[in-house]
N, C-alpha and C positions, 0 to 999 in steps of 0.2 A: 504494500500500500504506500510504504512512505517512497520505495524507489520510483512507485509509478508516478507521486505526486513530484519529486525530483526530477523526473524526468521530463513530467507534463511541463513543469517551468524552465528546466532548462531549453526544450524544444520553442516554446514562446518567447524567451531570452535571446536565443540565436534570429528568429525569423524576425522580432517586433524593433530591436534597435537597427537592424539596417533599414526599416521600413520608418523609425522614428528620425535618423540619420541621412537618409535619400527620401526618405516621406513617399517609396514605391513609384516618383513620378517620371514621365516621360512626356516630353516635348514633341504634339503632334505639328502637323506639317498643318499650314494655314486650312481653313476650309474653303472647298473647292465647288463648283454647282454640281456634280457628281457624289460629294459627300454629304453623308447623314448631316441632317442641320442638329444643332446642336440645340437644347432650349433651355432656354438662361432662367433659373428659377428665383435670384437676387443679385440686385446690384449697390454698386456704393461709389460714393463718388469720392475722391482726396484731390485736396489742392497741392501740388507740387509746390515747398518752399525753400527752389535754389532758383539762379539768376535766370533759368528758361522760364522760371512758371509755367501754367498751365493745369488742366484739370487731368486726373488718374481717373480712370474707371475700371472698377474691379466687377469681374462678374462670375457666377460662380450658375455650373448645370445639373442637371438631375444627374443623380446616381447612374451609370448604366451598367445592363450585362450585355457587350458585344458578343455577338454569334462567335463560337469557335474560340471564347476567352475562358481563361480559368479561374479570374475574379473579377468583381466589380471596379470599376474604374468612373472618376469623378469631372468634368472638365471644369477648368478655371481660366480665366484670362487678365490678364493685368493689361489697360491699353494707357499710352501716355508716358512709360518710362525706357521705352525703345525697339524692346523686343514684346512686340502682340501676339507673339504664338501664343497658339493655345493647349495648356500642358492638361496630365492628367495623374491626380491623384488616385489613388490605387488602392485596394483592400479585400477582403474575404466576403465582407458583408458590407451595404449600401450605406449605412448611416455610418460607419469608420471611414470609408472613400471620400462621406463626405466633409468628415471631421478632419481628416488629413488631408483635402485639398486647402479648407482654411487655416490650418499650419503650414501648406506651401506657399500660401499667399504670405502669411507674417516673414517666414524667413525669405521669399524673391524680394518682399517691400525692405528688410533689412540688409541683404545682402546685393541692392542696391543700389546703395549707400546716399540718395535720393531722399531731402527729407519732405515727407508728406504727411498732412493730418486730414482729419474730417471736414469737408468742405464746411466754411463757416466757424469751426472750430477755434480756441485762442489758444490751445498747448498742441504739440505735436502727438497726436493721440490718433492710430487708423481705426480701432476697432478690433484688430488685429492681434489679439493677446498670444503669448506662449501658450507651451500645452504641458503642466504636467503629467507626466509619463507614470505608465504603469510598469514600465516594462519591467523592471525590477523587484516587484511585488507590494499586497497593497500595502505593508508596513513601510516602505520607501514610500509609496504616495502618500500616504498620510504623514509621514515627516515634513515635506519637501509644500505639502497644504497648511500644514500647522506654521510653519515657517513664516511663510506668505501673510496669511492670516494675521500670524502675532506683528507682522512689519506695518500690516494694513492697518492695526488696531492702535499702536502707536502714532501713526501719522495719524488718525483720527481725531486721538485724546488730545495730541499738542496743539491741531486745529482748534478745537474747543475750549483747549485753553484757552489760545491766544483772544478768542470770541468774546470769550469772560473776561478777559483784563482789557479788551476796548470797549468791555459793555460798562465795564467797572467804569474806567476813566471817563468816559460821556457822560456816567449819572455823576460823578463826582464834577463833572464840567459846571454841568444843568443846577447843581444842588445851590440853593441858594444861602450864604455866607451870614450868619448873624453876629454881629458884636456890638 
């Protein structure tokens, strides 16, 4: 039992970080009027903030099972920062394909090096978050959450501080002075 359960992870271990690491994708060749249209199920727009400007548009397809393929594959597009092929995230099952086509959108928008945020946005922000990984079991994930978490919860609290001691100093502005 425990070698089978060793084994089951090791076997996940080997196939899930090359697939976390290459994110399974591949760069198809532009679409053609010959080729399956592709159908874009969201999009999202980023403004480009280096000296080209301009607008990013990410767009992201249904899941598919191509005829004669052995797993699901996701299409994505990024147009606006040079190269508009359109790749494809990859997986076993449809909602992973399509979870690891938007982890190949965060690391092409980071690797880049192109800074872009949410159209309209004031911080450099796409939408585009990392992905904590499983891949090394769920006691690594919930470390690597807890982590996150406790850094989120910190920058919270000093927010709120800071909220209270300019709330402070306003009433102590306002407060009117008897002597």
């Amino acid at each position: 039992m425990l070698e089978q359960d060793i084994n089951e992870r090791t076997r996940e271990a080997e196939l899930v970080p090359e697939s976390i690491r290459k994110l399974n994708m591949s760069t198809g060749a532009k679409t053609t009027p010959k080729a399956k249209r592709i159908r874009w199920i969201a999009e999202r727009r980023l403004e480009r903030r280096d000296a080209a400007g301009g607008i990013v548009v990410v767009r992201i397809g249904s899941p598919e099972w191509p005829p004669g393929a052995e797993e699901w594959r996701c299409p994505y597009v990024i147009e606006g920062l040079g190269d508009d092929s359109i790749r494809f995230a990859h997986s076993n099952e449809s909602m992973a394909a399509l979870q690891n086509a938007i982890q190949g959108i965060h690391y092409d928008l980071e690797r880049s090096g192109i800074p872009v945020r949410l159209e309209g946005a004031r911080k450099d922000y796409t939408g585009f978050s990392p992905f904590v990984t499983w891949t090394y079991g769920r006691a690594f994930q919930q470390r690597l959450e807890k982590i996150l978490l406790d850094e989120e919860t910190k920058l919270v609290q000093a927010k709120c501080e800071r909220r209270e001691r300019q709330e402070a100093r306003r009433k102590a502005r306002k407060k009117p002075r008897t002597e």
